[in-house]
VEXZA-659218 format. One record per residue (C-alpha): x, y, z. Coordinates in nm, 2 decimals, padded with zeros to 4 digits. Example, Ala and Ser with C-alpha at 12.3 -4.5 7.8 and 13.67 -1.06 7.14 Angstrom:
// VEXZA-659218
+--------+--------+--------+
!      x !      y !      z !
+--------+--------+--------+
!  01.23 ! -00.45 !  00.78 !
!  01.37 ! -00.11 !  00.71 !
+--------+--------+--------+
***
This chain:
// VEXZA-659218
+--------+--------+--------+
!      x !      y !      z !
+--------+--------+--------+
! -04.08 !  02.73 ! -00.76 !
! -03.77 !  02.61 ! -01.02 !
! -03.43 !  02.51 ! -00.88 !
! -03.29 !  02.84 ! -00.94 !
! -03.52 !  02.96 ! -00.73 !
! -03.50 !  02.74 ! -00.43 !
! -03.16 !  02.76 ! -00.43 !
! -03.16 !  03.16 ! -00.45 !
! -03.40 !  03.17 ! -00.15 !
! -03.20 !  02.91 !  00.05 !
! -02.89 !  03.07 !  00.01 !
! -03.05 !  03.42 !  00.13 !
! -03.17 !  03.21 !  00.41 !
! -02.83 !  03.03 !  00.53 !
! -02.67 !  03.38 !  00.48 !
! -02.89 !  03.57 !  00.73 !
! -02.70 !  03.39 !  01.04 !
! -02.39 !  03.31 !  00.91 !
! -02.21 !  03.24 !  01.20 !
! -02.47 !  02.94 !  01.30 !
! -02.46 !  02.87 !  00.90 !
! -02.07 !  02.82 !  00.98 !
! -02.08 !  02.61 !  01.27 !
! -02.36 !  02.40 !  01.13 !
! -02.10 !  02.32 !  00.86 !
! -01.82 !  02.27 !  01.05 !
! -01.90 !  01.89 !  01.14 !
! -01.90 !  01.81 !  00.74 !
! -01.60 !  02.01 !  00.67 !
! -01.41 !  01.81 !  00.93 !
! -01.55 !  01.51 !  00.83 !
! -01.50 !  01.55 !  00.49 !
! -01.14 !  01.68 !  00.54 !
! -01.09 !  01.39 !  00.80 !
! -01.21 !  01.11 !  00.53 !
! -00.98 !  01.31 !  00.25 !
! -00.69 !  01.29 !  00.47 !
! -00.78 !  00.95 !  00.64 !
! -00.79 !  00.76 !  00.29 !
! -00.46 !  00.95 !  00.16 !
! -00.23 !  00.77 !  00.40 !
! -00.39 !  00.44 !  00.32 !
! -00.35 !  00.51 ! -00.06 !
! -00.03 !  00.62 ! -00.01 !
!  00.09 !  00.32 !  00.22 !
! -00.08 !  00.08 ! -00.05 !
!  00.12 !  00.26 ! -00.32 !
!  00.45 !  00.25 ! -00.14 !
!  00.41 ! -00.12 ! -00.10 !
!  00.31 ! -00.16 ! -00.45 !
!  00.64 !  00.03 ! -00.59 !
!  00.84 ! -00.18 ! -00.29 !
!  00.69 ! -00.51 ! -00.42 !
!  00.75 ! -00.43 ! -00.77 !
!  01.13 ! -00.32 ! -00.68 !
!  01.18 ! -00.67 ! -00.56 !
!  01.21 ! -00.77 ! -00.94 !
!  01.05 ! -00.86 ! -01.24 !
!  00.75 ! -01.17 ! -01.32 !
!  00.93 ! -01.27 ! -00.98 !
!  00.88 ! -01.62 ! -00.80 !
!  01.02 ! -01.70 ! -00.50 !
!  01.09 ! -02.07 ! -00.38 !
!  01.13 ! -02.14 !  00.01 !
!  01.12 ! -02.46 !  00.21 !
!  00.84 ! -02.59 !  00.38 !
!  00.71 ! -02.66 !  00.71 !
!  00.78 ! -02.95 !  00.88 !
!  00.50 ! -03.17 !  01.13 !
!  00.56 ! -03.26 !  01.47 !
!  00.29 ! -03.48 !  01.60 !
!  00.05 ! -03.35 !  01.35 !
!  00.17 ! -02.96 !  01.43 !
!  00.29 ! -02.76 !  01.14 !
!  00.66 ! -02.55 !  01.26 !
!  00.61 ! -02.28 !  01.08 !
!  00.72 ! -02.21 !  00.75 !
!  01.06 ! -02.32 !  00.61 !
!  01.10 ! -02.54 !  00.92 !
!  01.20 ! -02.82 !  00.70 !
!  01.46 ! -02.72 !  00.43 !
!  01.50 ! -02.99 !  00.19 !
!  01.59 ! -02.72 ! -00.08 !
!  01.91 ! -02.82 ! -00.29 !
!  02.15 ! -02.68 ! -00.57 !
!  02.03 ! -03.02 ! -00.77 !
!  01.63 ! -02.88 ! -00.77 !
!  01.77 ! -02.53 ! -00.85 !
!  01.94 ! -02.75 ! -01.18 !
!  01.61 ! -02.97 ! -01.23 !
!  01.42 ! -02.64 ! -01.27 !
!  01.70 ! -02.48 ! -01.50 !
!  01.68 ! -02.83 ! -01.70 !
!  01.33 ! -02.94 ! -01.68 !
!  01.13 ! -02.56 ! -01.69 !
!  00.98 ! -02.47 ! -02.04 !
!  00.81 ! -02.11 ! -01.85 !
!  01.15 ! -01.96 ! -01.67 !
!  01.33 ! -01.69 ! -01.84 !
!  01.58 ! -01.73 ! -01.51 !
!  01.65 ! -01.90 ! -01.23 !
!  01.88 ! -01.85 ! -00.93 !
!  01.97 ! -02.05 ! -00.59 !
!  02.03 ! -01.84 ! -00.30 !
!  02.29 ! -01.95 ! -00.01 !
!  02.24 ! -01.67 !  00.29 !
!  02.58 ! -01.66 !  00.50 !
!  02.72 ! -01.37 !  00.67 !
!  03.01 ! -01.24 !  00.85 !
!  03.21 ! -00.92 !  00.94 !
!  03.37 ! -00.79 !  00.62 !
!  03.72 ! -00.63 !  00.62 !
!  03.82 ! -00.40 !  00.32 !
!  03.93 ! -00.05 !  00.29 !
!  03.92 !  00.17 !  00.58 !
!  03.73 ! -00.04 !  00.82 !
!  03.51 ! -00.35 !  00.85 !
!  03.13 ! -00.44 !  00.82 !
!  02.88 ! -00.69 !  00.92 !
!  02.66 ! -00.77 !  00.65 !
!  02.51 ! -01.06 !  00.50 !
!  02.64 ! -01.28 !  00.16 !
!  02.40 ! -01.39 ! -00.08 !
!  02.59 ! -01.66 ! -00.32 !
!  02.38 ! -01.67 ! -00.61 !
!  02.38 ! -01.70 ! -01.02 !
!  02.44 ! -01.50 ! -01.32 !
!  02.03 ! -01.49 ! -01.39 !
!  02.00 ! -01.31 ! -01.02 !
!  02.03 ! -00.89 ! -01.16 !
!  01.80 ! -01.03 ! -01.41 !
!  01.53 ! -01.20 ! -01.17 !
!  01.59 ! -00.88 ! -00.88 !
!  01.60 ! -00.60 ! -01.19 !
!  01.90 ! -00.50 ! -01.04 !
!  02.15 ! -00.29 ! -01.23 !
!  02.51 ! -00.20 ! -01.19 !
!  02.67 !  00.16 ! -01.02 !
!  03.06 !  00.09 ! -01.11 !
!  03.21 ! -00.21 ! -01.24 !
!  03.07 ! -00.55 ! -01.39 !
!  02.91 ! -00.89 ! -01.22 !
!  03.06 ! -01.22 ! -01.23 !
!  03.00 ! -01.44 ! -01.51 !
!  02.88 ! -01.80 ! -01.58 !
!  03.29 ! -01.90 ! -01.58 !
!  03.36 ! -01.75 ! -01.25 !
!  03.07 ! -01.97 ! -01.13 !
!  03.24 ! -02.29 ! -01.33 !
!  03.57 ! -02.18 ! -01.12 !
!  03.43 ! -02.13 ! -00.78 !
!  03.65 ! -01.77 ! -00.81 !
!  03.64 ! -01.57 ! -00.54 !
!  03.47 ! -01.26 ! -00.66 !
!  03.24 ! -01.02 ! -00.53 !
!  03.01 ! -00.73 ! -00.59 !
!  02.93 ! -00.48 ! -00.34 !
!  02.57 ! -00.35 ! -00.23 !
!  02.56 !  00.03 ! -00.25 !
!  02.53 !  00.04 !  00.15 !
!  02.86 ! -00.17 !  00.23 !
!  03.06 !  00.00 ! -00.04 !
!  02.98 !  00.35 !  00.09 !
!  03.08 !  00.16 !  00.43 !
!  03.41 !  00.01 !  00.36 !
!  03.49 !  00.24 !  00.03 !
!  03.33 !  00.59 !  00.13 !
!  03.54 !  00.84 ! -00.07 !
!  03.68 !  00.58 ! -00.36 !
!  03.58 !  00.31 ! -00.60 !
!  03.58 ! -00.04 ! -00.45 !
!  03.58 ! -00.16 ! -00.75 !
!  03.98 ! -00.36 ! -00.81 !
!  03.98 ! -00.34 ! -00.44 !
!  04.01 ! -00.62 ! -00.22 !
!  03.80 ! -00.75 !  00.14 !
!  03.81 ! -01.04 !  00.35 !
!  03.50 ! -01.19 !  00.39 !
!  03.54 ! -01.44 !  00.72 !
!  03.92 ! -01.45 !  00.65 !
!  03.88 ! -01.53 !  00.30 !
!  04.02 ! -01.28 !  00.00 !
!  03.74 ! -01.19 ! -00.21 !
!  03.84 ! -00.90 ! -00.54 !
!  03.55 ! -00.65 ! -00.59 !
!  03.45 ! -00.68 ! -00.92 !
!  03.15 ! -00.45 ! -00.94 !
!  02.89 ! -00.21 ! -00.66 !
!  02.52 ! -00.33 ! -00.72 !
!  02.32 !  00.06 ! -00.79 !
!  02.10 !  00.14 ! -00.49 !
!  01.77 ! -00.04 ! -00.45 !
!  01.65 !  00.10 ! -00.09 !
!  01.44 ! -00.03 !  00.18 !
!  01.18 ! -00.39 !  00.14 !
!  00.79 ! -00.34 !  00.28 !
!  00.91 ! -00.46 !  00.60 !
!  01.20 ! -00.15 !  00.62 !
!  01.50 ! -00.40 !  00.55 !
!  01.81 ! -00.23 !  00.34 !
!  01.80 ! -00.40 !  00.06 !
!  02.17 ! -00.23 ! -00.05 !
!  02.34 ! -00.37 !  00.31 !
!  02.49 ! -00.73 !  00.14 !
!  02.71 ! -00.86 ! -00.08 !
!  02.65 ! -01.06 ! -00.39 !
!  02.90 ! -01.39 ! -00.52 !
!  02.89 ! -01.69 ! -00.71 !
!  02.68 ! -01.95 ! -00.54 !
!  02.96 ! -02.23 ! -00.59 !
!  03.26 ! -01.98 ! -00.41 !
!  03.02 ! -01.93 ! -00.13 !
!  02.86 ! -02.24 ! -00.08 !
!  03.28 ! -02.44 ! -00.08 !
!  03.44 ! -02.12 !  00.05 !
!  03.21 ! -01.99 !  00.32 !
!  02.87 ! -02.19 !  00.39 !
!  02.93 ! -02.55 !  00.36 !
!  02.60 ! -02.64 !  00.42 !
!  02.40 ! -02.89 !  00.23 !
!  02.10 ! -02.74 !  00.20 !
!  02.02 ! -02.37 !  00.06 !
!  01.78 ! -02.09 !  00.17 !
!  01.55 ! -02.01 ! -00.12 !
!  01.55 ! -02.06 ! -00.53 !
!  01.45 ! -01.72 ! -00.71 !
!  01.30 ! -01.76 ! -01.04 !
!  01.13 ! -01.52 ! -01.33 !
!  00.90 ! -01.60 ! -01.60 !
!  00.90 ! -01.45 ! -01.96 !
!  00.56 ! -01.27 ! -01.88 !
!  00.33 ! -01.20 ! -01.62 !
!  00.08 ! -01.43 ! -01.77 !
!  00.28 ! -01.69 ! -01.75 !
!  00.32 ! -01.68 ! -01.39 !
!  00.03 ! -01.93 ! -01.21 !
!  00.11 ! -02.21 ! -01.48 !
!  00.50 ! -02.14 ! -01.37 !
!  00.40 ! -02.18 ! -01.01 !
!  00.25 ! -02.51 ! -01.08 !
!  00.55 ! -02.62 ! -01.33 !
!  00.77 ! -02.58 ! -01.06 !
!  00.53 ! -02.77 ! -00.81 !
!  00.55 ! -03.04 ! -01.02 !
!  00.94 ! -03.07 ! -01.09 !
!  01.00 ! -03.05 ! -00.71 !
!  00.77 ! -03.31 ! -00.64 !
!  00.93 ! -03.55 ! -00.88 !
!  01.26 ! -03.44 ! -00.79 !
!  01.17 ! -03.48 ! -00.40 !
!  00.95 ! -03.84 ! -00.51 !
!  00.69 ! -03.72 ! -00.31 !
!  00.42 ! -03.97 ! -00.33 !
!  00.04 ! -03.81 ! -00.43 !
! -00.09 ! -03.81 ! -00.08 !
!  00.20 ! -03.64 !  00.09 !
!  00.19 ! -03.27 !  00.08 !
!  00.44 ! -03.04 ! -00.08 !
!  00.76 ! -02.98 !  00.10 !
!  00.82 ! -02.62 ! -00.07 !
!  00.64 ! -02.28 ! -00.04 !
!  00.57 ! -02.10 ! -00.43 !
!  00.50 ! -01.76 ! -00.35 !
!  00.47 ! -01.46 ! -00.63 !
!  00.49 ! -01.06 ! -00.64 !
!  00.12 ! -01.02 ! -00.69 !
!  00.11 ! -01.31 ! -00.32 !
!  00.34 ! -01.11 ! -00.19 !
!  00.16 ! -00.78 ! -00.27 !
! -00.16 ! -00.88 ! -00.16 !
! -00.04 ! -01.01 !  00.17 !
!  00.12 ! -00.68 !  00.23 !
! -00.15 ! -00.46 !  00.10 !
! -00.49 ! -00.65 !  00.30 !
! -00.33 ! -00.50 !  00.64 !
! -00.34 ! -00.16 !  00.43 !
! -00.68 ! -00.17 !  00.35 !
! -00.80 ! -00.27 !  00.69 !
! -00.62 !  00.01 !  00.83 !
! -00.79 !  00.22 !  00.58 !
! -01.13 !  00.14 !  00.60 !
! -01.07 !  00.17 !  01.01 !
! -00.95 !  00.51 !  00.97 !
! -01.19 !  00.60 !  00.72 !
! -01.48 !  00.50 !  00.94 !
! -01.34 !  00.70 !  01.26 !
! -01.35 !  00.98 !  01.00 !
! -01.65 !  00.93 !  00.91 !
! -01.84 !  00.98 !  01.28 !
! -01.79 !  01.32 !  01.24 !
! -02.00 !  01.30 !  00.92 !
! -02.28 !  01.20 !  01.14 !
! -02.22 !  01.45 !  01.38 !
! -02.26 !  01.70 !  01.14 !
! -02.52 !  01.61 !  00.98 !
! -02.76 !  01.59 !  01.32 !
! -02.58 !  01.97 !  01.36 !
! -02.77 !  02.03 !  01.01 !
! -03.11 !  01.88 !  01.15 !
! -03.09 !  02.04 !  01.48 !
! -03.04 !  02.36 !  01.32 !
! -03.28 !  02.25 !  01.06 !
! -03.52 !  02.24 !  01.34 !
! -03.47 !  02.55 !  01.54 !
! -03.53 !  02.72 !  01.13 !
! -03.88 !  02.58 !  01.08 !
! -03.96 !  02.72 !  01.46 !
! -03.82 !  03.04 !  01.41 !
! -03.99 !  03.09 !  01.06 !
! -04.32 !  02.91 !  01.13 !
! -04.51 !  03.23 !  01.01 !
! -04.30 !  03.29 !  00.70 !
! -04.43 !  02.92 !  00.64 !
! -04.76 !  03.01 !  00.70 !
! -04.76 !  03.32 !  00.54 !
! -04.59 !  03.15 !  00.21 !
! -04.89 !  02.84 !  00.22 !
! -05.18 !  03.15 !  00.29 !
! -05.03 !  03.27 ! -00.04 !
! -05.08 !  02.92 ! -00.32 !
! -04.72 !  02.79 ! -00.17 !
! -04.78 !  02.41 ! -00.13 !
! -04.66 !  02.16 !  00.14 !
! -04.40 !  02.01 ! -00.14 !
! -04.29 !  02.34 ! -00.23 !
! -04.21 !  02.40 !  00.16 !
! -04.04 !  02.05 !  00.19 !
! -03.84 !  02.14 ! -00.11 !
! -03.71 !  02.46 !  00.01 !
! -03.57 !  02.32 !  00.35 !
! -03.46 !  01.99 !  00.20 !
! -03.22 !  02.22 ! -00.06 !
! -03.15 !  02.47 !  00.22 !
! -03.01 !  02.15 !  00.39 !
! -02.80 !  02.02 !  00.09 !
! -02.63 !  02.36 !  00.03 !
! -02.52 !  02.36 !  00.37 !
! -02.39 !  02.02 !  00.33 !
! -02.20 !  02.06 ! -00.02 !
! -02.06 !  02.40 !  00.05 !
! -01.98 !  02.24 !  00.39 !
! -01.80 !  01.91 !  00.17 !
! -01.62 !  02.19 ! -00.08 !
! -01.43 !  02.32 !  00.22 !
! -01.35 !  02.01 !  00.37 !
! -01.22 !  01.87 !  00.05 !
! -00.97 !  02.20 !  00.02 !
! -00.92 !  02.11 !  00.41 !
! -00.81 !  01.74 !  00.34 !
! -00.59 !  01.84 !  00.00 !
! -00.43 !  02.07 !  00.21 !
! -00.43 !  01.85 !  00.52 !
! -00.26 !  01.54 !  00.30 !
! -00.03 !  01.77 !  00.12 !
!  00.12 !  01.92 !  00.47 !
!  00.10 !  01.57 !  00.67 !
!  00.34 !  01.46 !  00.38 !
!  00.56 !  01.76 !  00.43 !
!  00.60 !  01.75 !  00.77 !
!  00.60 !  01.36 !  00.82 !
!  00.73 !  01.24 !  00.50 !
!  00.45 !  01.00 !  00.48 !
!  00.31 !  00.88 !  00.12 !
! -00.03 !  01.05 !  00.04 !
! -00.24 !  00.98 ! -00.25 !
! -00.56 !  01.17 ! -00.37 !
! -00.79 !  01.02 ! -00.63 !
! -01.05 !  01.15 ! -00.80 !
! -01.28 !  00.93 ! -00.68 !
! -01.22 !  00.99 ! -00.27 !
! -01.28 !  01.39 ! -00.38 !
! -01.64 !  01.29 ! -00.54 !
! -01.74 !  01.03 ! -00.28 !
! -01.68 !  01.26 !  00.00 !
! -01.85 !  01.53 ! -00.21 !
! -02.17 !  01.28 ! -00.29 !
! -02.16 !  01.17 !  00.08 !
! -02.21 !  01.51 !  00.23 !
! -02.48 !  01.61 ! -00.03 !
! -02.64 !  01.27 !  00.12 !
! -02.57 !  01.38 !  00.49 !
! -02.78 !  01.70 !  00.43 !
! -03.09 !  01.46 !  00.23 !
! -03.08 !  01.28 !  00.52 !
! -03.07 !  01.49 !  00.81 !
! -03.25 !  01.74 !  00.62 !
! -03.55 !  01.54 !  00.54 !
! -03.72 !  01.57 !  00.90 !
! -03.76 !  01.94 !  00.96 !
! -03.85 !  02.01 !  00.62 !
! -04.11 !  01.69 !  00.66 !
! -04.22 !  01.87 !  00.98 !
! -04.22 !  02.21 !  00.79 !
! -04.42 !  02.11 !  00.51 !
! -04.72 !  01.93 !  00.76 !
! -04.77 !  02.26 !  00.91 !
! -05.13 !  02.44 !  00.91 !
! -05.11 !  02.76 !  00.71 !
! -05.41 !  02.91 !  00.97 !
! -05.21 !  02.80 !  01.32 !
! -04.89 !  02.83 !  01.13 !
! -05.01 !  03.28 !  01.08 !
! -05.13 !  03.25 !  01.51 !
! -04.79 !  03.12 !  01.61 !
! -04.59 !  03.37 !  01.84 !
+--------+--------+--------+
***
């Protein structure tokens, strides 16, 4: 017989019981929906991270100190913090590969200003920071390389604080007291939302590192050096550029290791995303038992068919029908099940990913390729457990196959 055939003759076949042909296919359609839906949230969480990571700014590199050893245990990162303003100037003065470069002093206080006060943190930094972050302005303008030069006490707002201290005017003229001390808004950073790890990234305020490091830290050493390359290609030889200016700068001899940590966006990323992915393939393979479970639904019901039409079998051999021709006809009876089964699970898992976002608000992403594995898969499901009764139909003797009652 031709394919058009087989498949005409199993498709009269499923449709005589279709209520068994229905709950024979409901293990794939869950199991297909399940694995549609399953893999959605983990494309969607990788996605969101992606677009979180890249939000942190542009060819980004991020300096931090490193960890110290007590009796041969490492601390922990940035346990020792030999991090200066004089490496942040080395690495403006010495770096051929960085389009920008910014130290970063972290102090924090409670904030009084407009109609009320605020807790937040300060981040005293340079000119190149909006540059290195891809951060752009709401109102006003930031400080420029001569309020850095005059240690002036200027500052520019993140969208969450200004909304805070300033909720139905422009803070921008306006002046708060940061721990006592005046500072004049000068400008309200536009919104940049939540990090990978849910912190607002609009909840601080931004001045020159020089006001905050006399005025308000103090401290000698500072909490991290931002930096950006030109391109992303330039990023690993940046990484080691900087390596090697900090080690001079440090006089670290060759045998001692480096008292820094270089991290990147695409470190960052992958840090972030490998959790993702393991969370993915876990779900995926819960998902993916009921797979199995249909498909021995498919063979068991495979099996009652060859008992229950052992004389059409016999009658269909009697008459020049051979033992592949049988096998045939149950193995694509078996697939049919299975990929009509997958075609309603994948319209099950679009419309299960589709309302778990609505309802949840979670990130869900389809791709192509999940749609046509799943489909692939369940057409393999229905081989597989499909292979065995039409095996055991085809081996059948046409003259005890006629007697059988």
């Amino acid at each position: 017989m031709n394919t058009s055939t087989l498949t005409k003759v199993a498709a009269q076949s499923i449709l005589k019981n279709k209520m068994r042909t229905l709950l024979t296919m409901l293990g794939i359609i869950i199991g297909v929906g399940a694995v549609i839906v399953m893999v959605a949230i983990g494309e969607g969480a990788k996605a969101q991270i992606e677009a979180q990571i890249n939000n942190l700014g542009t060819n980004m590199i991020v300096v931090t100190p490193g960890a110290s050893q007590v009796g041969g245990v490492s601390q922990g990162a940035q346990s020792l913090n030999l991090l200066t303003l004089d490496d942040a100037e080395a690495l403006r003065d010495q770096s051929y590969l960085l389009a920008a470069i910014s130290p970063v002093i972290r102090t924090g206080g409670q904030i009084v200003g407009g109609g009320g006060n605020w807790r937040a943190p300060v981040y005293g930094v340079s000119t190149d920071y909006p540059i290195i972050r891809d951060w752009a302005l709401e109102s006003g303008r930031f400080f420029d390389e001569s309020d850095v030069r005059s240690n002036r006490k200027v500052v520019v707002l993140g969208n969450t604080v200004a909304d805070a201290l300033f909720p139905d005017s422009d803070p921008v003229g306006e002046q708060v007291r940061i721990r006592g001390v005046p500072f004049q808004v000068i400008g309200v950073m536009a919104e940049k939302g939540q990090t990978a790890e849910g912190t607002d990234q609009d909840d601080m305020m931004l001045a020159p590192y020089t006001t905050v490091n006399t005025r308000l830290s103090g401290q000698q050493f500072i909490t991290q050096i931002l930096a950006s390359t030109y391109t992303p290609e330039d990023i690993p030889e940046a990484q080691e550029e900087i390596r090697g200016i900090l080690r001079d700068v440090h006089a670290l001899a060759d045998w001692e290791e480096d008292d820094v940590t270089i991290r990147n966006q695409t470190e960052l990323a992958e840090a972030a995303q490998g959790t993702t992915e393991v969370m993915t393939l876990l779900l995926s393979a819960i998902a993916s038992i009921s797979l199995l479970v249909g498909g021995i639904g498919i063979m068991n019901i495979m099996l009652v068919s060859v008992t229950e039409r052992t004389k059409e079998i016999g009658l269909r051999m009697s008459l020049g029908a051979r033992g592949s021709d049988v096998l045939v006809q149950f193995l694509v009876e078996a697939v049919v099940m299975s990929v009509f089964g997958g075609i309603i699970g994948i319209g099950a898992g679009v419309a299960g990913s589709w309302l778990l976002s609505v309802l949840t608000g979670w990130a869900t992403v389809i791709s192509p390729d999940t749609v046509g594995v799943a489909l692939a898969f369940a057409g393999a499901v229905g081989i597989f457990f499909g292979f065995y009764p039409a095996r055991k139909a085809s081996s059948l003797n046409p003259i005890d196959a006629l007697r059988y009652e």
